[in-house]
Backbone as XML, in Angstrom:
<?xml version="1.0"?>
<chain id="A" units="angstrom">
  <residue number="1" name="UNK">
    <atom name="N" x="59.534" y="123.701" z="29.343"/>
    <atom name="CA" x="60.292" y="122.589" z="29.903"/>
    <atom name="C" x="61.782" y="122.779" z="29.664"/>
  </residue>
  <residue number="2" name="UNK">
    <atom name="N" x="62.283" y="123.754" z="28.940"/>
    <atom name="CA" x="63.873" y="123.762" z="27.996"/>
    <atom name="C" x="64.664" y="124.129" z="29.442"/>
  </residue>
  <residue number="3" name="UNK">
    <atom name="N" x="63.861" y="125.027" z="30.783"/>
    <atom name="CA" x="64.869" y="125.409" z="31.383"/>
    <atom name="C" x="64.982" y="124.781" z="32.675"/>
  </residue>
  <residue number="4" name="UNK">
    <atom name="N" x="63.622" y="123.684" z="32.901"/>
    <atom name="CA" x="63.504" y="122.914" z="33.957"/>
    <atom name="C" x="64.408" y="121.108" z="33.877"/>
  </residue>
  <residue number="5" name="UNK">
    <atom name="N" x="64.742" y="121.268" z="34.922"/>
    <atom name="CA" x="65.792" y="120.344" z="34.799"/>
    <atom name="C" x="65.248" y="118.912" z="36.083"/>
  </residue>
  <residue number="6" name="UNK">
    <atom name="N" x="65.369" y="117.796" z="35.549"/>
    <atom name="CA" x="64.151" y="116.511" z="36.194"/>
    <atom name="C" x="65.467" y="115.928" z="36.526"/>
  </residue>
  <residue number="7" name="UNK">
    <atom name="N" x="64.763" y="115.581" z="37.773"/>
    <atom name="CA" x="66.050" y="114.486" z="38.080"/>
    <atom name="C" x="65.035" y="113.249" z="38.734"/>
  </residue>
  <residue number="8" name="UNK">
    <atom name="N" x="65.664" y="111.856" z="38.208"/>
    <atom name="CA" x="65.157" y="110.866" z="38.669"/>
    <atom name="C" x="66.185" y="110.146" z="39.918"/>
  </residue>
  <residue number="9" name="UNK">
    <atom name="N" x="65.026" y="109.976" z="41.266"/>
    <atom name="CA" x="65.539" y="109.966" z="42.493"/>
    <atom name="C" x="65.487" y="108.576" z="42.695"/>
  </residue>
  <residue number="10" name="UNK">
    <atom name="N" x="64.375" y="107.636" z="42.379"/>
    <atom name="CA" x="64.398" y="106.223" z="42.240"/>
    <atom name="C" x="64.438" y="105.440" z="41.403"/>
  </residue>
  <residue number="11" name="UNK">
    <atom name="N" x="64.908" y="103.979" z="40.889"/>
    <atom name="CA" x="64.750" y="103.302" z="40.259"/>
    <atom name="C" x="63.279" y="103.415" z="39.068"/>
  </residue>
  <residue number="12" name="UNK">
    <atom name="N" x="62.031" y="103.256" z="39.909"/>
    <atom name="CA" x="61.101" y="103.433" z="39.110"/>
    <atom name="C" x="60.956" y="104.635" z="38.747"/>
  </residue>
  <residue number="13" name="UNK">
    <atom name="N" x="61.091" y="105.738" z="38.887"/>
    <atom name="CA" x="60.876" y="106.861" z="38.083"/>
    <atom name="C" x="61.725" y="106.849" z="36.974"/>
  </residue>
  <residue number="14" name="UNK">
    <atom name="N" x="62.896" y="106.278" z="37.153"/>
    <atom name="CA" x="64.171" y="106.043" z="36.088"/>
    <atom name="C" x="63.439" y="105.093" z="35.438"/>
  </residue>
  <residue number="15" name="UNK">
    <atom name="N" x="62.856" y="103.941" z="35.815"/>
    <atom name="CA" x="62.747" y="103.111" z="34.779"/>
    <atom name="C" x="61.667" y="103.771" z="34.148"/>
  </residue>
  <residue number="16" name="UNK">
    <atom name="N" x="60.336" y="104.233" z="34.541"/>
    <atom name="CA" x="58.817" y="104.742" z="33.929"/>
    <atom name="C" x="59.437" y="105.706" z="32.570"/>
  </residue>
  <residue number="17" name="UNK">
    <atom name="N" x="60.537" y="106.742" z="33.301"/>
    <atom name="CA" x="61.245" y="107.758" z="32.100"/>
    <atom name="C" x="62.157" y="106.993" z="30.684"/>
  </residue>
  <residue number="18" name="UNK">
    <atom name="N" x="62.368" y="106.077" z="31.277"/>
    <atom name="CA" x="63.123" y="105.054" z="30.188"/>
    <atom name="C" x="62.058" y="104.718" z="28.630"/>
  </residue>
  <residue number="19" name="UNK">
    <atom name="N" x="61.085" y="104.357" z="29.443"/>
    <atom name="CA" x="59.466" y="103.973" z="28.684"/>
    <atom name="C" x="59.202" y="105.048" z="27.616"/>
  </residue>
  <residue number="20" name="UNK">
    <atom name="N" x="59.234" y="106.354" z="28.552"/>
    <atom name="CA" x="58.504" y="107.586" z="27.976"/>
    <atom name="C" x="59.898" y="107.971" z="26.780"/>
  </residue>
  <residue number="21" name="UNK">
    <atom name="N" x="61.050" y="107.725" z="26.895"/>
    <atom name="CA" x="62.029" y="108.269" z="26.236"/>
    <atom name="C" x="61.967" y="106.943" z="24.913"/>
  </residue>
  <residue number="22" name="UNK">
    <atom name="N" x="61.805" y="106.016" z="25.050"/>
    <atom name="CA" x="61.814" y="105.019" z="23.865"/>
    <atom name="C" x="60.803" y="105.318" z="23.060"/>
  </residue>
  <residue number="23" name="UNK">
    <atom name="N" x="59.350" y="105.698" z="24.111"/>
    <atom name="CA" x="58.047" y="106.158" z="22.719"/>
    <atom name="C" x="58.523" y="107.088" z="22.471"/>
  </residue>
  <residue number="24" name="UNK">
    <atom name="N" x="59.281" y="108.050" z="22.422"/>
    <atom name="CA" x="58.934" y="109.595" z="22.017"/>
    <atom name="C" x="60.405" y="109.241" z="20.641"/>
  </residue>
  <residue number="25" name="UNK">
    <atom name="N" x="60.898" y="108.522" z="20.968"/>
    <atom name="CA" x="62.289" y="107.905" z="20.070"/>
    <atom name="C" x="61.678" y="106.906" z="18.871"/>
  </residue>
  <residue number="26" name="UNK">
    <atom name="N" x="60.794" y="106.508" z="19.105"/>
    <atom name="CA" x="60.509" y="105.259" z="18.716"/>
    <atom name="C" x="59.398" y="106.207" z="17.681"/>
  </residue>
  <residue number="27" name="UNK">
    <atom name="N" x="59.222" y="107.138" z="17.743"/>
    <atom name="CA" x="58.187" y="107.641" z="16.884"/>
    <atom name="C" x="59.103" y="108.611" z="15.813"/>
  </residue>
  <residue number="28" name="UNK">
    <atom name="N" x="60.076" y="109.241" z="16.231"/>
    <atom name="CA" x="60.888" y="109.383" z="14.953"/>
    <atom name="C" x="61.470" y="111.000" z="14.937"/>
  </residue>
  <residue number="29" name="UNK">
    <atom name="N" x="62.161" y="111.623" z="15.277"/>
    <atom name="CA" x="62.409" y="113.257" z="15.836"/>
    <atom name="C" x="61.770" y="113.766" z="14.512"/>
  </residue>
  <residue number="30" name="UNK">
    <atom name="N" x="61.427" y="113.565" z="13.565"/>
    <atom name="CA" x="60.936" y="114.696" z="12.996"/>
    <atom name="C" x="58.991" y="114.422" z="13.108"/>
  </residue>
  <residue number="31" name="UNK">
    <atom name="N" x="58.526" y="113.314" z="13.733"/>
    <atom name="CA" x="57.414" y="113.578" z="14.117"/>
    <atom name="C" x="57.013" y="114.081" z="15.339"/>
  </residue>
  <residue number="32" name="UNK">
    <atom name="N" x="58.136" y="114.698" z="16.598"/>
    <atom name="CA" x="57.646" y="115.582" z="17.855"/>
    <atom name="C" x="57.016" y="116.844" z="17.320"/>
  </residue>
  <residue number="33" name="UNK">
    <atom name="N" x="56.679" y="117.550" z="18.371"/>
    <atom name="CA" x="56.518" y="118.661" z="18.544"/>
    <atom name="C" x="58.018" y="119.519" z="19.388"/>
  </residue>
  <residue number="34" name="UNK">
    <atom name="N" x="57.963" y="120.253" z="19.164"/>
    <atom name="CA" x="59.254" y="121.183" z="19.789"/>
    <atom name="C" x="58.790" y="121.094" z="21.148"/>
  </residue>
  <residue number="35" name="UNK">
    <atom name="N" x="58.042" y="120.856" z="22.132"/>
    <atom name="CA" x="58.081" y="120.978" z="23.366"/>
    <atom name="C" x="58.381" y="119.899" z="23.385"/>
  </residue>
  <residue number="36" name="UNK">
    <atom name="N" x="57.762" y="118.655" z="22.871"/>
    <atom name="CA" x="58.407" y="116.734" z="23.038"/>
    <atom name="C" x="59.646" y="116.782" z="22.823"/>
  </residue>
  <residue number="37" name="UNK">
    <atom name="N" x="60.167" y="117.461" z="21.856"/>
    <atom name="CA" x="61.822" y="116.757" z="21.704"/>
    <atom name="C" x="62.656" y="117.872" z="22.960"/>
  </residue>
  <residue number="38" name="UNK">
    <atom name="N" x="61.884" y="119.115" z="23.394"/>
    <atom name="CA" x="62.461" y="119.369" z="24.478"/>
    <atom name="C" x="62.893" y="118.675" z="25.594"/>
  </residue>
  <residue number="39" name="UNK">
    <atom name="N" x="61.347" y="117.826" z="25.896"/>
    <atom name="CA" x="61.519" y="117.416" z="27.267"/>
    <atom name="C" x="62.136" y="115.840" z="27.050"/>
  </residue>
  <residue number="40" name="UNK">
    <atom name="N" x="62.058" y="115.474" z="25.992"/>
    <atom name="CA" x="63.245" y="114.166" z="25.136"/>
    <atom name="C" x="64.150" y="114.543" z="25.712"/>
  </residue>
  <residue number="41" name="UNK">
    <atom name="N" x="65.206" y="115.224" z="25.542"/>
    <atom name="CA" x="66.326" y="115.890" z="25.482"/>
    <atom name="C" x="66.484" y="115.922" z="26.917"/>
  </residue>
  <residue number="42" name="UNK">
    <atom name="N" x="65.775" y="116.701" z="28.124"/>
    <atom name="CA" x="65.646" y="116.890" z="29.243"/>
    <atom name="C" x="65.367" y="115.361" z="29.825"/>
  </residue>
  <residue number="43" name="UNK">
    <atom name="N" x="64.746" y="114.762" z="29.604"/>
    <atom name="CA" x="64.750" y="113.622" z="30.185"/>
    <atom name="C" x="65.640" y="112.387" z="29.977"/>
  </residue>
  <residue number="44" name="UNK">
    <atom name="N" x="66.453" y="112.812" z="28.509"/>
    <atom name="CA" x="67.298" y="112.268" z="28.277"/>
    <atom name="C" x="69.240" y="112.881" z="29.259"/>
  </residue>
  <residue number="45" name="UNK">
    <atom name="N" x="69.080" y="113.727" z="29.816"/>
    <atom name="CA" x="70.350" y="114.177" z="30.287"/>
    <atom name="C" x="69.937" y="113.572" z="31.712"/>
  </residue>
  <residue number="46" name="UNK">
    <atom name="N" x="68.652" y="113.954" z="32.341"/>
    <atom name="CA" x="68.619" y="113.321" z="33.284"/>
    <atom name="C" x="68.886" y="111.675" z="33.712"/>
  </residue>
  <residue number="47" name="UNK">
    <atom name="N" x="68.308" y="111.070" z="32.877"/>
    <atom name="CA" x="68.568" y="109.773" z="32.473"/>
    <atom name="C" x="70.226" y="108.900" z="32.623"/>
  </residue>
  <residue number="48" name="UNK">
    <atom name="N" x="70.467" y="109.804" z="32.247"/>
    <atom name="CA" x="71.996" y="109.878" z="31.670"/>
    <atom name="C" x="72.716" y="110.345" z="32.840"/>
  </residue>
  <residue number="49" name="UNK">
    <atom name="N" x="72.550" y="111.027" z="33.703"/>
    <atom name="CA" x="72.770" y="111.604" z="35.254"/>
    <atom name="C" x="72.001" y="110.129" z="36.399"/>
  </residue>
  <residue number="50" name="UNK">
    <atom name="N" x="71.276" y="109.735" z="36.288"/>
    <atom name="CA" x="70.613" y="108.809" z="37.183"/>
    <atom name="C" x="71.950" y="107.394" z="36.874"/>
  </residue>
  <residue number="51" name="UNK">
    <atom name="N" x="72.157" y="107.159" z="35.782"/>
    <atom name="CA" x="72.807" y="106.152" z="35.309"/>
    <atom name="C" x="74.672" y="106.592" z="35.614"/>
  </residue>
  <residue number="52" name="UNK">
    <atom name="N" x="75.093" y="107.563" z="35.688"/>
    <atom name="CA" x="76.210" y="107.675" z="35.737"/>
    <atom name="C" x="76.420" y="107.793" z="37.412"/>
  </residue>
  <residue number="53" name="UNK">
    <atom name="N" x="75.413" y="107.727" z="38.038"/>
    <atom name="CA" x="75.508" y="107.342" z="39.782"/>
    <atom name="C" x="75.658" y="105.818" z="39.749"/>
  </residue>
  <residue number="54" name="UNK">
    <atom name="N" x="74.322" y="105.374" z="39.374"/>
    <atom name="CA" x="73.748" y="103.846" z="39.872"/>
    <atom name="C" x="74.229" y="103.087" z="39.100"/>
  </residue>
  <residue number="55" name="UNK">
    <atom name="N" x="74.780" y="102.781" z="37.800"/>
    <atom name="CA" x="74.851" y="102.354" z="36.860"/>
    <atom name="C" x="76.795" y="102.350" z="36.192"/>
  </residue>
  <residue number="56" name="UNK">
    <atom name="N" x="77.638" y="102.899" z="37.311"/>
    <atom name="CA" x="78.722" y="103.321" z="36.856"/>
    <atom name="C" x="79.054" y="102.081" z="35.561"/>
  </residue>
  <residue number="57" name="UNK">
    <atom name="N" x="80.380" y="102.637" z="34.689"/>
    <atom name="CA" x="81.157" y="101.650" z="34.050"/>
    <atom name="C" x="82.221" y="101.419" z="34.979"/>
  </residue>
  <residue number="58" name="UNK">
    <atom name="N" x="82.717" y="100.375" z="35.193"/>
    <atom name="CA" x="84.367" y="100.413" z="35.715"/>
    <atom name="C" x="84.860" y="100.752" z="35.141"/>
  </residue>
  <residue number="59" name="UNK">
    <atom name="N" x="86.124" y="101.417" z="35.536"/>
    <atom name="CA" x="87.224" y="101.849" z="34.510"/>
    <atom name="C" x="88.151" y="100.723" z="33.897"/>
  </residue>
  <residue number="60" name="UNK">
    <atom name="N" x="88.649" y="101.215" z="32.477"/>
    <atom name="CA" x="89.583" y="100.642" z="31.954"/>
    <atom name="C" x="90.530" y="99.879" z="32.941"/>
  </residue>
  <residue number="61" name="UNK">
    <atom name="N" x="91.374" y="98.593" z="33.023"/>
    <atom name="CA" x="92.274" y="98.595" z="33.335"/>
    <atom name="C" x="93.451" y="97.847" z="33.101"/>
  </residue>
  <residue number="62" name="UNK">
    <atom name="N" x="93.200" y="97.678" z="31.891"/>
    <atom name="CA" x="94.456" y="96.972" z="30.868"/>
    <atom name="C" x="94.649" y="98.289" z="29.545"/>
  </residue>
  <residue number="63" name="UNK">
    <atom name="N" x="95.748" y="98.184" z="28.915"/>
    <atom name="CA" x="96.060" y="98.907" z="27.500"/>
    <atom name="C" x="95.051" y="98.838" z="26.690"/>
  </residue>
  <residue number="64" name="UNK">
    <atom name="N" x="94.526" y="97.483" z="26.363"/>
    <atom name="CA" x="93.829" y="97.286" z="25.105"/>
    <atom name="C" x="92.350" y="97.879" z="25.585"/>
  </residue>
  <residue number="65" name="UNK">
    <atom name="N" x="91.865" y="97.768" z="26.880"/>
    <atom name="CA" x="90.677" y="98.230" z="27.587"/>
    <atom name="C" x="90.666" y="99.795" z="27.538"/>
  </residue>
  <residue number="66" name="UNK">
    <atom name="N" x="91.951" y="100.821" z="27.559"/>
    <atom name="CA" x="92.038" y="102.100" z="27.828"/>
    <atom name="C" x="91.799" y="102.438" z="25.961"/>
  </residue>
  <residue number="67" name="UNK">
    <atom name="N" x="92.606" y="101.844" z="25.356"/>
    <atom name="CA" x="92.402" y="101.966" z="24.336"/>
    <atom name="C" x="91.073" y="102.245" z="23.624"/>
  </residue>
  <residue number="68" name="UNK">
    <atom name="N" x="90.402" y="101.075" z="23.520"/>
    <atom name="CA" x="88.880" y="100.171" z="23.229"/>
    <atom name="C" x="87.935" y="101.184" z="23.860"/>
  </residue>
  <residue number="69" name="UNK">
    <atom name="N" x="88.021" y="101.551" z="24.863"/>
    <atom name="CA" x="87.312" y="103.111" z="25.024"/>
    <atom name="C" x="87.587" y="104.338" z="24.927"/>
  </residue>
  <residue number="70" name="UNK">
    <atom name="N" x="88.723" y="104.446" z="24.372"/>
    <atom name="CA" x="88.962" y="105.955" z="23.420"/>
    <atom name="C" x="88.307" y="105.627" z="22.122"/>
  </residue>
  <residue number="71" name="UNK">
    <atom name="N" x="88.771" y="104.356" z="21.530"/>
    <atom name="CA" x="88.090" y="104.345" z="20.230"/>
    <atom name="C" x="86.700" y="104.481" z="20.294"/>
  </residue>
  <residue number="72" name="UNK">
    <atom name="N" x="85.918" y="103.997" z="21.360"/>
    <atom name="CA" x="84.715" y="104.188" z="21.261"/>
    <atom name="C" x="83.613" y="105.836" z="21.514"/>
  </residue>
  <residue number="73" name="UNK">
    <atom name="N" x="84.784" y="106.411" z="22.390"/>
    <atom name="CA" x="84.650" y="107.583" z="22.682"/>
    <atom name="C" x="84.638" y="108.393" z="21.272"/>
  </residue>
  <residue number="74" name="UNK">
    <atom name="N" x="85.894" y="107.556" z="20.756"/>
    <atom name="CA" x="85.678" y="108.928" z="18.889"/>
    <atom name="C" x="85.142" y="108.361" z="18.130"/>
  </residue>
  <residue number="75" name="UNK">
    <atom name="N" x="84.128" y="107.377" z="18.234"/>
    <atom name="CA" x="83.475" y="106.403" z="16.989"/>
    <atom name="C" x="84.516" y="106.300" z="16.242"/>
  </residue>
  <residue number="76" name="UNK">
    <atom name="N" x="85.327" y="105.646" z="16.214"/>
    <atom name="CA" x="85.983" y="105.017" z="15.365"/>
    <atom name="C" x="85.817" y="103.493" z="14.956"/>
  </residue>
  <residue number="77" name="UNK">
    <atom name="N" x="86.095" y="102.917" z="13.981"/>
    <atom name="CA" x="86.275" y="101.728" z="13.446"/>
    <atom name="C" x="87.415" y="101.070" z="13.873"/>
  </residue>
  <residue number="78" name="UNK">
    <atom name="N" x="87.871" y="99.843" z="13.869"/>
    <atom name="CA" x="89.064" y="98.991" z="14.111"/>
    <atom name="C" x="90.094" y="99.759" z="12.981"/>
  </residue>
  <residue number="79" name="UNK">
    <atom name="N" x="89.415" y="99.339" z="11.951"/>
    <atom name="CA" x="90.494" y="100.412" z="10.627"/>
    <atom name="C" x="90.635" y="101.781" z="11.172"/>
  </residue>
  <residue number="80" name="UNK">
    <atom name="N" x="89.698" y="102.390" z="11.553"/>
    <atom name="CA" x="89.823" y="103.817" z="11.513"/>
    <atom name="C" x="90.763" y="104.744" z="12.877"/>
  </residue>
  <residue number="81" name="UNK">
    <atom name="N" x="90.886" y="103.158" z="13.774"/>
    <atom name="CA" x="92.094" y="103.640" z="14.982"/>
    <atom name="C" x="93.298" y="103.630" z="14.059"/>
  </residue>
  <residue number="82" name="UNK">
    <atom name="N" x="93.084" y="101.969" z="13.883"/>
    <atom name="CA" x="94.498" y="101.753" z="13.233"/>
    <atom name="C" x="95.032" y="102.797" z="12.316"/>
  </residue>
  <residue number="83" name="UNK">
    <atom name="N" x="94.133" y="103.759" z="11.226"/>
    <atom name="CA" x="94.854" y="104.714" z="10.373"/>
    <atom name="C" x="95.499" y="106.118" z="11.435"/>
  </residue>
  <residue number="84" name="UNK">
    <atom name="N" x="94.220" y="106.404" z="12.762"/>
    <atom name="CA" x="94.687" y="107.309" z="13.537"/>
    <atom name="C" x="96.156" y="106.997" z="13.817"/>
  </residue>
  <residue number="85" name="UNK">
    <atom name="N" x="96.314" y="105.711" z="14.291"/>
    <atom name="CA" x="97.654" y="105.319" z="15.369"/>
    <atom name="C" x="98.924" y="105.175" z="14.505"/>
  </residue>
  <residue number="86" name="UNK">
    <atom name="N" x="98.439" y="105.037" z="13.012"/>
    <atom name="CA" x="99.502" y="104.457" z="12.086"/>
    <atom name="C" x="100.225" y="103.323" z="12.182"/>
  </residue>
  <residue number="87" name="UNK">
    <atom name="N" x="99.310" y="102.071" z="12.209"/>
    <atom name="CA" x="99.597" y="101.171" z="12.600"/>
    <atom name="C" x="98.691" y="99.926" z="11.968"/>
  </residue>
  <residue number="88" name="UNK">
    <atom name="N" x="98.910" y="99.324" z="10.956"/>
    <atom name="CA" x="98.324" y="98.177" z="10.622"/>
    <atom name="C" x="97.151" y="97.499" z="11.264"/>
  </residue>
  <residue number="89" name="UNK">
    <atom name="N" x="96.133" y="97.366" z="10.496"/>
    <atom name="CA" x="94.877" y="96.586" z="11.094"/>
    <atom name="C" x="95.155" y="95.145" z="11.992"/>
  </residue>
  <residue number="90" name="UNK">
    <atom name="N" x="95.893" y="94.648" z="11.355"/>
    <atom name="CA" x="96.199" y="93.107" z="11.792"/>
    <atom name="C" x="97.137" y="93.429" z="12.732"/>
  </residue>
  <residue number="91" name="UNK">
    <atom name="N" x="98.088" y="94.282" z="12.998"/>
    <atom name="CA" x="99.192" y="94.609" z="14.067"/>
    <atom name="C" x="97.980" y="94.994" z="15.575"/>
  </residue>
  <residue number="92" name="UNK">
    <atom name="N" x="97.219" y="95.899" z="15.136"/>
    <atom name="CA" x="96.399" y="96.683" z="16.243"/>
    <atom name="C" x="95.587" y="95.463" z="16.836"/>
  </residue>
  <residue number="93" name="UNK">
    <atom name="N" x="94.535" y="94.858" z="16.022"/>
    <atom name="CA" x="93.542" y="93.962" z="16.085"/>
    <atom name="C" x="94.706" y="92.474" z="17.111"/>
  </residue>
  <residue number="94" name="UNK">
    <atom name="N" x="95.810" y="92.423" z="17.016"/>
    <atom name="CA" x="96.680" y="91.559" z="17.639"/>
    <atom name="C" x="96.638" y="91.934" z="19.127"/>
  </residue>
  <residue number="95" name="UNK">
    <atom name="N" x="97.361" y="93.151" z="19.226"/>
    <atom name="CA" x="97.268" y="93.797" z="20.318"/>
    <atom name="C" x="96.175" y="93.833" z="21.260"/>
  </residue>
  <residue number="96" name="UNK">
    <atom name="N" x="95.185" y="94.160" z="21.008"/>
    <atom name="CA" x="93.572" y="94.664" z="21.111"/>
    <atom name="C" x="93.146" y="92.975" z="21.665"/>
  </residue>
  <residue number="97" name="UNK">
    <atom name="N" x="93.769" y="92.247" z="21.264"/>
    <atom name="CA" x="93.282" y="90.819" z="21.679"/>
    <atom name="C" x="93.960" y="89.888" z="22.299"/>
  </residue>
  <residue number="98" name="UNK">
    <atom name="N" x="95.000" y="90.796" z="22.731"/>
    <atom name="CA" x="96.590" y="90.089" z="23.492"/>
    <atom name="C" x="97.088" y="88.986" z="22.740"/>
  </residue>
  <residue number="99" name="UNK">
    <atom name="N" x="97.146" y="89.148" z="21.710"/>
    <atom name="CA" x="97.871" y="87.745" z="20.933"/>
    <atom name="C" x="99.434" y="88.943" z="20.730"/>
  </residue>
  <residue number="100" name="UNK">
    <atom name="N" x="99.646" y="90.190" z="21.308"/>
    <atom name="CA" x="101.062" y="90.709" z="20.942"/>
    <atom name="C" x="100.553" y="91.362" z="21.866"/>
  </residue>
  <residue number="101" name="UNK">
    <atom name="N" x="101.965" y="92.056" z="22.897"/>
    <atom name="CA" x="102.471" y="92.975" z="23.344"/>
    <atom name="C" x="102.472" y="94.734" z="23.183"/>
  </residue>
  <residue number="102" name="UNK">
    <atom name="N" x="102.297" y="95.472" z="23.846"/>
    <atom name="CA" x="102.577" y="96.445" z="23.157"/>
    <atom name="C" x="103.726" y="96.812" z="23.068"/>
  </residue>
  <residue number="103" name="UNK">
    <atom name="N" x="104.374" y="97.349" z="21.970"/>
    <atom name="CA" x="105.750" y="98.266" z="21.965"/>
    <atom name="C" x="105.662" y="99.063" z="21.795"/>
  </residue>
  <residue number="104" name="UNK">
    <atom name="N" x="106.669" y="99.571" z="21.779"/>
    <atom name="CA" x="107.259" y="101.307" z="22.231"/>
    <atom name="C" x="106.291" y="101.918" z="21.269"/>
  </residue>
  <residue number="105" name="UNK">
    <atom name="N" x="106.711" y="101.324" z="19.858"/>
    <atom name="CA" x="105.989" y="102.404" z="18.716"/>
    <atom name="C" x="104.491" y="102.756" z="18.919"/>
  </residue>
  <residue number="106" name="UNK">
    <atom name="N" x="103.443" y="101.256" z="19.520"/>
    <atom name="CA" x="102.589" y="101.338" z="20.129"/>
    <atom name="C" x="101.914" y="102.254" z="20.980"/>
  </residue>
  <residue number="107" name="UNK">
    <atom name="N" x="102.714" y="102.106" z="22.079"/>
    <atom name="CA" x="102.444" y="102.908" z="23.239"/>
    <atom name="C" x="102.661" y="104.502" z="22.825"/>
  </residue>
  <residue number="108" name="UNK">
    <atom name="N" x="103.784" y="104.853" z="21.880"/>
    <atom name="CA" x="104.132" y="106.402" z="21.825"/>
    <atom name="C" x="102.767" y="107.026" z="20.509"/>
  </residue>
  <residue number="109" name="UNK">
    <atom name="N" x="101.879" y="106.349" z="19.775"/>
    <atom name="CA" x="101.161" y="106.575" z="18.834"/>
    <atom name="C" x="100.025" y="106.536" z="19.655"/>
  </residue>
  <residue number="110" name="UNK">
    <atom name="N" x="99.524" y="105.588" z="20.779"/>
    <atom name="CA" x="98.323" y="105.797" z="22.044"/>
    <atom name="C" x="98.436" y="107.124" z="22.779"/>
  </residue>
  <residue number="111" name="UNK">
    <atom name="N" x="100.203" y="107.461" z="23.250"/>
    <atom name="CA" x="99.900" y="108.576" z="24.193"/>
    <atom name="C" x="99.520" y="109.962" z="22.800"/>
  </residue>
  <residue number="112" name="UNK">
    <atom name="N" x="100.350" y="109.802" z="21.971"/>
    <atom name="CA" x="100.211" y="110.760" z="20.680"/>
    <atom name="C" x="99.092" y="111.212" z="20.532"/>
  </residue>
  <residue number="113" name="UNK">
    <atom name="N" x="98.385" y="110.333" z="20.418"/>
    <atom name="CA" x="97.132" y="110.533" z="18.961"/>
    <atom name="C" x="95.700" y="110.430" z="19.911"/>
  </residue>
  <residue number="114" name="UNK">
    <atom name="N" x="96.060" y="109.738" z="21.179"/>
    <atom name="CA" x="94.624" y="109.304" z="22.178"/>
    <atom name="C" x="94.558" y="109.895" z="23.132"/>
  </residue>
  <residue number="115" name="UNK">
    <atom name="N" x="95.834" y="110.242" z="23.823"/>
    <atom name="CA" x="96.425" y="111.482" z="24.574"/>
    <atom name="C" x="95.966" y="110.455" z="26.252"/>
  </residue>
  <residue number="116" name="UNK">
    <atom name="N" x="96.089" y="108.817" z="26.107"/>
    <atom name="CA" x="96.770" y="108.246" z="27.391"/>
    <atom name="C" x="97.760" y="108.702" z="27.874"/>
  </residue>
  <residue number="117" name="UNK">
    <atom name="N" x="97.491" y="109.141" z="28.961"/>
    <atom name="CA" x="98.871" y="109.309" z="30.220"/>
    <atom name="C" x="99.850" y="108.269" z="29.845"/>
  </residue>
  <residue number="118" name="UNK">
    <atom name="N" x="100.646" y="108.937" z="29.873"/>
    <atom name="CA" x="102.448" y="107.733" z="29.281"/>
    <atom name="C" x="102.316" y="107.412" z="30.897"/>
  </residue>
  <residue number="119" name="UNK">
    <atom name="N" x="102.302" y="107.691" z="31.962"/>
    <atom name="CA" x="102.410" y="106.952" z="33.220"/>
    <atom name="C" x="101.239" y="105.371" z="33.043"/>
  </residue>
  <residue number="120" name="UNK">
    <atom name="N" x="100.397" y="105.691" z="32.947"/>
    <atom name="CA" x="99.435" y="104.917" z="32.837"/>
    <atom name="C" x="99.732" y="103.355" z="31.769"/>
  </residue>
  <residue number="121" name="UNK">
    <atom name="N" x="100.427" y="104.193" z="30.971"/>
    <atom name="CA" x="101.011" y="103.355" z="29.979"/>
    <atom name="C" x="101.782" y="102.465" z="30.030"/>
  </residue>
  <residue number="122" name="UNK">
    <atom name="N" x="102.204" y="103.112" z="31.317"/>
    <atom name="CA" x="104.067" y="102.397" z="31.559"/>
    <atom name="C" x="103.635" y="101.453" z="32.837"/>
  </residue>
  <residue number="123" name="UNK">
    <atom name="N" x="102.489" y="102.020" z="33.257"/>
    <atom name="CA" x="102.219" y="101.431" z="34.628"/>
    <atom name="C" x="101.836" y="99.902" z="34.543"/>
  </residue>
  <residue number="124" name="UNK">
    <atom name="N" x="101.083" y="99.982" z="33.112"/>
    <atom name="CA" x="100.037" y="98.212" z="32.493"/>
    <atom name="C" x="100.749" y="97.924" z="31.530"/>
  </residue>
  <residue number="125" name="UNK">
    <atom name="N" x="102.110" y="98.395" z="31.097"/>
    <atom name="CA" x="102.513" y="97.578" z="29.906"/>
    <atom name="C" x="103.099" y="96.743" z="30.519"/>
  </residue>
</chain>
C-alpha cells in the first residue's frame, strides 16, 4: 500500500475513510501493524487532499488573523510568539484582540521573525 496513492472522489468515501482513520488512531500507533499505519498514513494524506479542495480555510485577512496563523503554523504558545517577536505578552495578546494598533516595532518583528510580506502589512495596518 506505501506506493499506492487513494484519492477520495466523493463525500461518502471521504466520510467512510474518516471512520476507518479514527479506528486505526483510536487504537494507538504502537498497536498497528506496519501495513495499517501504512495505509493510516496513505489515507491520511489523501484525506487531507479531499479537504484542502472541498473544505478550503479562507485566508487570513486582518494582521492579527495573518499572524494567529503563523503562530499556529509553528505551534507556538501566546508566550512563545511573544518571546519570538520580542514583545511582551500583554502588548501582543492587546494587539491579537484589537484593543491596540499595530506599530512599526510590531509590524517590523512580524515581517522579521514570521516572514509576512511588509506589503501585506502595510496594506491592513
Amino acid at each position: 500500500m506505501e506506493n499506492d496513492q487513494i484519492i477520495y472522489k466523493t463525500e461518502a468515501e471521504y466520510d467512510s475513510a474518516m471512520d476507518e482513520i479514527y479506528e486505526l488512531m483510536n487504537r494507538g500507533e504502537d498497536n498497528l501493524t506496519e501495513d495499517e499505519t501504512n495505509k493510516l498514513r496513505a489515507m491520511a494524506i489523501a484525506a487531507e487532499k479531499y479537504e484542502e479542495i472541498h473544505f478550503p480555510f479562507p485566508p487570513p485577512l486582518t494582521i492579527p488573523e495573518m499572524v494567529e496563523q503563523k503562530r499556529f503554523e509553528l505551534n507556538l504558545t501566546t508566550t512563545g510568539l511573544a518571546d519570538l517577536l520580542g514583545l511582551g505578552k500583554e502588548r501582543l495578546s492587546q494587539i491579537l484582540n484589537g484593543r491596540r494598533e499595530p506599530d512599526v516595532t510590531f509590524l517590523k518583528a512580524v515581517y522579521h521573525k514570521l516572514g509576512i510580506d511588509p506589503g501585506v502589512l502595510l496594506d491592513n495596518a
